[in-house]
Structures are given as structure tokens and as C-alpha cells.
N, CA, C and O atoms as CSV, one atom per row, in Angstrom:
chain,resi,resn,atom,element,x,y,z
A,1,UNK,N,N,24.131,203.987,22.644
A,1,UNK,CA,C,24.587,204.925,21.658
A,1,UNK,C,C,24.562,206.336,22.252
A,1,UNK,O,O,23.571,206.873,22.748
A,2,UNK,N,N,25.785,206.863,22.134
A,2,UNK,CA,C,25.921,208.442,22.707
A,2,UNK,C,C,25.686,209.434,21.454
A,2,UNK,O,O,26.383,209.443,20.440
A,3,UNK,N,N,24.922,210.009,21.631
A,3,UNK,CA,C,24.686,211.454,20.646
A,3,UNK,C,C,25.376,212.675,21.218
A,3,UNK,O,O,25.152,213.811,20.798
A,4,UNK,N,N,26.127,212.426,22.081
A,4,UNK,CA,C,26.627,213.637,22.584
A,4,UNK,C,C,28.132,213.594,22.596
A,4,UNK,O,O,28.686,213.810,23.674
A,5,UNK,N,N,28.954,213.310,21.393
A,5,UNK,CA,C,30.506,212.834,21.275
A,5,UNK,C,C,31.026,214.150,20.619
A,5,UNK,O,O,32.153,214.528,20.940
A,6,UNK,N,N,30.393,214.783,19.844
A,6,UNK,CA,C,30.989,216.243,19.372
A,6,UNK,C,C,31.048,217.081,20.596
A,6,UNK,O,O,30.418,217.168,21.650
A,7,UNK,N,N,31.905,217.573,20.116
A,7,UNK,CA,C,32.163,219.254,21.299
A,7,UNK,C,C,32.017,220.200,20.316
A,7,UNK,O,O,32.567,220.134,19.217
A,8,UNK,N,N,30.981,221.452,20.843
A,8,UNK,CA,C,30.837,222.573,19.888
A,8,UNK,C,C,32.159,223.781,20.276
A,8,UNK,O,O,32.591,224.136,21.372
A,9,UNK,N,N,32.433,224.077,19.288
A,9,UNK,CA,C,34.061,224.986,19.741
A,9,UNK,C,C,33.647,226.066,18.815
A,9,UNK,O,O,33.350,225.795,17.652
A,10,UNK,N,N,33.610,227.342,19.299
A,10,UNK,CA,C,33.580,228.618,18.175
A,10,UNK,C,C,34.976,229.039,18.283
A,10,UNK,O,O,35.693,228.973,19.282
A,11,UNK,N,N,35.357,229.627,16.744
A,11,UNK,CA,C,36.364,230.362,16.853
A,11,UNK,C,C,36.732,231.705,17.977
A,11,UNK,O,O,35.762,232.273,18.480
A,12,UNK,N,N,37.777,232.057,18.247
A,12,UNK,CA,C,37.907,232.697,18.759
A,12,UNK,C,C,37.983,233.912,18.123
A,12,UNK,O,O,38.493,234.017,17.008
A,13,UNK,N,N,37.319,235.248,18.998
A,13,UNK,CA,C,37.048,236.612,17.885
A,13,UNK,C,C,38.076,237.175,18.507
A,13,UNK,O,O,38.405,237.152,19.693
A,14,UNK,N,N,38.797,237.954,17.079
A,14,UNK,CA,C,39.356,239.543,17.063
A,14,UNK,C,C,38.891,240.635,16.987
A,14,UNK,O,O,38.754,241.222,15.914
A,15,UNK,N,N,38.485,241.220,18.380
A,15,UNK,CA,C,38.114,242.340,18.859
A,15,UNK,C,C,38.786,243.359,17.819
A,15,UNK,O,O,38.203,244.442,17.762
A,16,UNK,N,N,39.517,243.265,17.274
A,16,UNK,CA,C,40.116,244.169,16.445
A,16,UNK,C,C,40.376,243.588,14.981
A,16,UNK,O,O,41.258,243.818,14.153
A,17,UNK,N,N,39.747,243.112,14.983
A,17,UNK,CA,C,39.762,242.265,13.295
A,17,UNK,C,C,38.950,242.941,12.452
A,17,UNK,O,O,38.255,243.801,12.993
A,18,UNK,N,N,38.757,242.707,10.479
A,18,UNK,CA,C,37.790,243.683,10.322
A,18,UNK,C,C,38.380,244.460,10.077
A,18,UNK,O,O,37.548,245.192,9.542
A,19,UNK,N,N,39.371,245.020,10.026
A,19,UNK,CA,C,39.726,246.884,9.299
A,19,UNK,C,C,39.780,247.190,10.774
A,19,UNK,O,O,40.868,247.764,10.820
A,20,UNK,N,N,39.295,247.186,12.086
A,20,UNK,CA,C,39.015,248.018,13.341
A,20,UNK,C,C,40.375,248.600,13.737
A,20,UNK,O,O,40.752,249.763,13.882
A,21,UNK,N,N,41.066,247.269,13.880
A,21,UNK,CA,C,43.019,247.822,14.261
A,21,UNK,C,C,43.032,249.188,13.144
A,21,UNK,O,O,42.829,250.343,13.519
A,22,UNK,N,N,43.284,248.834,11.855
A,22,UNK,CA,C,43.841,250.012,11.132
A,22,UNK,C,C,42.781,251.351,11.030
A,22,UNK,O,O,43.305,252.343,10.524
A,23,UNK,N,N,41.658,251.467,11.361
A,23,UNK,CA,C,40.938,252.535,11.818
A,23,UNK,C,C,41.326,253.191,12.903
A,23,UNK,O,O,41.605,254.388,12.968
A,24,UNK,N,N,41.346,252.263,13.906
A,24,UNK,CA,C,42.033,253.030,14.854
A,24,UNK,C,C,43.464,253.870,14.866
A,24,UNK,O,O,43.762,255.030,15.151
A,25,UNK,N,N,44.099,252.863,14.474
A,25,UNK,CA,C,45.818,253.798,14.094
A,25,UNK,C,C,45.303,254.742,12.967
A,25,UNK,O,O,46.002,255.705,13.283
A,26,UNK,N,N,44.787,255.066,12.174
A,26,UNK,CA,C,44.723,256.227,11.288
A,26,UNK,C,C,43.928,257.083,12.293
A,26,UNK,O,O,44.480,258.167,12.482
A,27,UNK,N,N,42.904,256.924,12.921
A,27,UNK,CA,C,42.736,258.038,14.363
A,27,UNK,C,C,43.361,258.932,15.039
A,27,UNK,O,O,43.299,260.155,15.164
A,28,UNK,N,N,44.441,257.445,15.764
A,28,UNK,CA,C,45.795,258.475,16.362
A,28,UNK,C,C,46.221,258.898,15.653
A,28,UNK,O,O,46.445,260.037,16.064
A,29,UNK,N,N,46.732,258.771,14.255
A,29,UNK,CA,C,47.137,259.606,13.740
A,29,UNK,C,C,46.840,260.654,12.981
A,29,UNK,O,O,47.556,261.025,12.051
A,30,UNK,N,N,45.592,261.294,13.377
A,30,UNK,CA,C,44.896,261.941,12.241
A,30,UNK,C,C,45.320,263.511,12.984
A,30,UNK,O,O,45.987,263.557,14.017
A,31,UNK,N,N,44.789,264.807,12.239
A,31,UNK,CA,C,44.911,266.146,12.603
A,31,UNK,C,C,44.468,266.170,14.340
A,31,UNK,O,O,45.191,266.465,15.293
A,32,UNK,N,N,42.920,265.717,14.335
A,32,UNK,CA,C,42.540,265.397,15.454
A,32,UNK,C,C,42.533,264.909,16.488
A,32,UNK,O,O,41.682,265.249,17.309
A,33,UNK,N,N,43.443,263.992,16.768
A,33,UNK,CA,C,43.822,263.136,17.438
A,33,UNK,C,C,44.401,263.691,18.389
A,33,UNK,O,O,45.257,264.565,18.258
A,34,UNK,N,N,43.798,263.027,19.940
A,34,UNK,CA,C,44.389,263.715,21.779
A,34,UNK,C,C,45.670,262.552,21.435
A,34,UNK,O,O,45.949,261.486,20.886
A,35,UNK,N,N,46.175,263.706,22.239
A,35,UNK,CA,C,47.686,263.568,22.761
A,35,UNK,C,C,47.329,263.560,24.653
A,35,UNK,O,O,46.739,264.403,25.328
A,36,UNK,N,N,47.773,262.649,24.935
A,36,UNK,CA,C,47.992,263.042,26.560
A,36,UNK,C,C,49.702,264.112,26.946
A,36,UNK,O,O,49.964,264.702,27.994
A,37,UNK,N,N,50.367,264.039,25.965
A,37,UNK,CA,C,51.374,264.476,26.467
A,37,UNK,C,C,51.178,265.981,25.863
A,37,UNK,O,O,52.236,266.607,25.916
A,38,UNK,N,N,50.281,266.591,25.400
A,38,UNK,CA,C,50.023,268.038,25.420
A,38,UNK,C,C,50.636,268.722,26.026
A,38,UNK,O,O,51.098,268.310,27.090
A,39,UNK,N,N,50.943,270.345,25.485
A,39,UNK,CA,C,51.108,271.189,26.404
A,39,UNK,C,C,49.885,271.887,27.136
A,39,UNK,O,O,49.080,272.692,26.667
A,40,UNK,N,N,49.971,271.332,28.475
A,40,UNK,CA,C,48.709,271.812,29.133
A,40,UNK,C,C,49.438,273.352,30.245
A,40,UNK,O,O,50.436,273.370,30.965
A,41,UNK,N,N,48.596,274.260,29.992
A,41,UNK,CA,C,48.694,274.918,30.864
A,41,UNK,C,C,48.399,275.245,32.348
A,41,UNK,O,O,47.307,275.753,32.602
A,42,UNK,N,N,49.305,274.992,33.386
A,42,UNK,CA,C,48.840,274.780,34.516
A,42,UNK,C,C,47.968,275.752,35.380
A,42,UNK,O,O,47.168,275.439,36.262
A,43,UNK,N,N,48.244,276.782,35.008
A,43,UNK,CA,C,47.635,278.242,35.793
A,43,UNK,C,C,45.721,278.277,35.428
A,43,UNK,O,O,44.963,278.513,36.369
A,44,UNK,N,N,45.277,278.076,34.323
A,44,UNK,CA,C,43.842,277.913,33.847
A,44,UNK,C,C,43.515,276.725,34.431
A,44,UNK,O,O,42.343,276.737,34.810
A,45,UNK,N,N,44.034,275.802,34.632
A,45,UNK,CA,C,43.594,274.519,34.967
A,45,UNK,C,C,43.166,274.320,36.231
A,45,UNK,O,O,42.096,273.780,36.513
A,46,UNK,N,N,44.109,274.812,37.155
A,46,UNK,CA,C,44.206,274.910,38.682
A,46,UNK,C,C,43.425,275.917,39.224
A,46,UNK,O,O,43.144,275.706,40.404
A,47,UNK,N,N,42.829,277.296,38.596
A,47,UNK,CA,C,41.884,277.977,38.976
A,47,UNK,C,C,40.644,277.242,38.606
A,47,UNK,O,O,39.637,277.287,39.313
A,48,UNK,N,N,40.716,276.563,37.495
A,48,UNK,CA,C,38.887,275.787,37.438
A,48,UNK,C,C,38.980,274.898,38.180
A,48,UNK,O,O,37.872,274.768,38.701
A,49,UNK,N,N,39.948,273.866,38.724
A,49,UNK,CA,C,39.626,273.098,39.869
A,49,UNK,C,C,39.412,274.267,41.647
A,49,UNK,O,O,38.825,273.901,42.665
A,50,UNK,N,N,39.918,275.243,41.481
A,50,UNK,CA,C,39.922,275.960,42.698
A,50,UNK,C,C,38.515,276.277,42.672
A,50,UNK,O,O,37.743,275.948,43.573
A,51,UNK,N,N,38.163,276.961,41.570
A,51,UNK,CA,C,36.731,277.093,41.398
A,51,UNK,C,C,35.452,275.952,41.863
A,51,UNK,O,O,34.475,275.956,42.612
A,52,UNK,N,N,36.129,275.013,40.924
A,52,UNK,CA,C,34.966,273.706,41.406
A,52,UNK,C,C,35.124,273.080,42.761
A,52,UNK,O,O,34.129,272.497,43.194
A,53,UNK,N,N,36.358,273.103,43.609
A,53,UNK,CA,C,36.604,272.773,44.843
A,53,UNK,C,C,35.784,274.243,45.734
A,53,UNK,O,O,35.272,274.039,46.835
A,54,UNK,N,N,35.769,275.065,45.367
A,54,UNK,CA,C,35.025,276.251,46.023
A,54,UNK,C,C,33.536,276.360,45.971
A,54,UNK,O,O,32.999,276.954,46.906
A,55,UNK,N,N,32.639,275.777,44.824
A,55,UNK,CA,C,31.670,275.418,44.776
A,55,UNK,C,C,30.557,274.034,45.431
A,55,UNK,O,O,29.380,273.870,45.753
A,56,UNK,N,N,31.911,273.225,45.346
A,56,UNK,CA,C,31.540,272.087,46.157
A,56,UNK,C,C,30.887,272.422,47.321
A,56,UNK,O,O,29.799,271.932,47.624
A,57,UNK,N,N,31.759,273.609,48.313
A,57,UNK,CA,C,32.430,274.088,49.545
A,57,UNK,C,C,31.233,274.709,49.887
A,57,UNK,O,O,30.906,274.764,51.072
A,58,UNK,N,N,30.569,275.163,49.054
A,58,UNK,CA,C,29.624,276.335,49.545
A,58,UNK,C,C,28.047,275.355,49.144
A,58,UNK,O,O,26.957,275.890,49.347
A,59,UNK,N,N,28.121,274.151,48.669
A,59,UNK,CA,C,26.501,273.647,48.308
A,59,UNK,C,C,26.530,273.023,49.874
A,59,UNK,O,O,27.543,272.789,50.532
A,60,UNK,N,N,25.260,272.840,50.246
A,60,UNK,CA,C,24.793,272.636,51.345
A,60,UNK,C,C,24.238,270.873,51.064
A,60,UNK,O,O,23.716,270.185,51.941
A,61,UNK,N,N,24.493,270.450,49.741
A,61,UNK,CA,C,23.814,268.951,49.872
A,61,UNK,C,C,25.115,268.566,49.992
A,61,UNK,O,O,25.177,267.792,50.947
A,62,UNK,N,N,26.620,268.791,49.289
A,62,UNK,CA,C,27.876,268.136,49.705
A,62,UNK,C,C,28.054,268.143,51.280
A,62,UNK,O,O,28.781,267.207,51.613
A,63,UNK,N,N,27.678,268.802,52.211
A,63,UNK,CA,C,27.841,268.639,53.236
A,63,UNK,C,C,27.311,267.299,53.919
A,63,UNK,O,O,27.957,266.625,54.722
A,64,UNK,N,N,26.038,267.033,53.468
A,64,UNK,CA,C,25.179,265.527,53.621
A,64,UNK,C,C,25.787,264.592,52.931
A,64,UNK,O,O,26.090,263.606,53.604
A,65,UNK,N,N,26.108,264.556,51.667
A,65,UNK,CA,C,26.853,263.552,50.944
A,65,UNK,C,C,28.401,263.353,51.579
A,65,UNK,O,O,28.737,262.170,51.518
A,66,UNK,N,N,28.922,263.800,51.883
A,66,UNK,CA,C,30.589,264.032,52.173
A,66,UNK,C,C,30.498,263.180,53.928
A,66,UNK,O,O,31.261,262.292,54.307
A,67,UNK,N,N,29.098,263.919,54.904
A,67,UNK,CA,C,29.530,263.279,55.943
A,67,UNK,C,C,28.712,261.447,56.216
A,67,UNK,O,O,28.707,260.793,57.258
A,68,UNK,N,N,28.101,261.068,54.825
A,68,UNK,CA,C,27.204,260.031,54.993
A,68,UNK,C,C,27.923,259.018,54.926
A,68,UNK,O,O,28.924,259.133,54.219
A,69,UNK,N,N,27.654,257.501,55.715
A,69,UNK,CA,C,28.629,256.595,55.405
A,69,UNK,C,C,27.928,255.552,54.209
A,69,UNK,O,O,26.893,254.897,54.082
A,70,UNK,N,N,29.162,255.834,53.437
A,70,UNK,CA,C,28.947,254.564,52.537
A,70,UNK,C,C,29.874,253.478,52.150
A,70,UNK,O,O,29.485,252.565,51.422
């Protein structure tokens, strides 16, 4: 006699089941909601990376990190 003839099977979950899908779309669409296609201004943007590429430039531990092999 086999006791072992069932197979246990769980349903499969919706990660987005639950209200979650329509929470999310009222998100994107809310006042708040990022846009990637923004108008970004390029001139502010490119001086804070010049900045942070200039800071990098001048710490003395990026020099150890940058030439170490990993």
C-alpha cells in the first residue's frame, strides 16, 4: 500500500492580485508621480556630476580603490 499517491500542488500567486495592480496604476497616475521623460535640465545636472567626478579626483582613498584588482 502506497501513502504517497497525492501530489501537493499550490496555487499559483498573483504578485499583483489583491487591489496591488490598481494601486499601483492610481500611483502613476497621481499629482506625484516620476515621469522619466521629464524636462530635465542639462546644465545643473552636468556641473553636479563635474563636481562629484572632481571630488572623487581629489580623495586619496579613490586612488587605492580605483587601482585595486577586483
Amino acid at each position: 500500500m502506497n501513502i504517497f499517491r497525492r501530489k501537493l500542488a499550490f496555487q499559483p500567486v498573483d504578485p499583483l492580485g489583491a487591489g496591488l495592480r490598481e494601486e499601483i496604476e492610481s500611483q502613476r497616475r497621481g499629482p506625484g508621480a516620476i515621469s522619466l521623460y521629464e524636462d530635465i535640465h542639462a546644465e545643473p545636472l552636468a556641473s553636479l556630476w563635474q563636481q562629484i567626478a572632481q571630488d572623487t579626483r581629489s580623495d586619496p582613498n579613490w586612488t587605492h580603490f580605483a587601482d585595486a584588482d577586483h
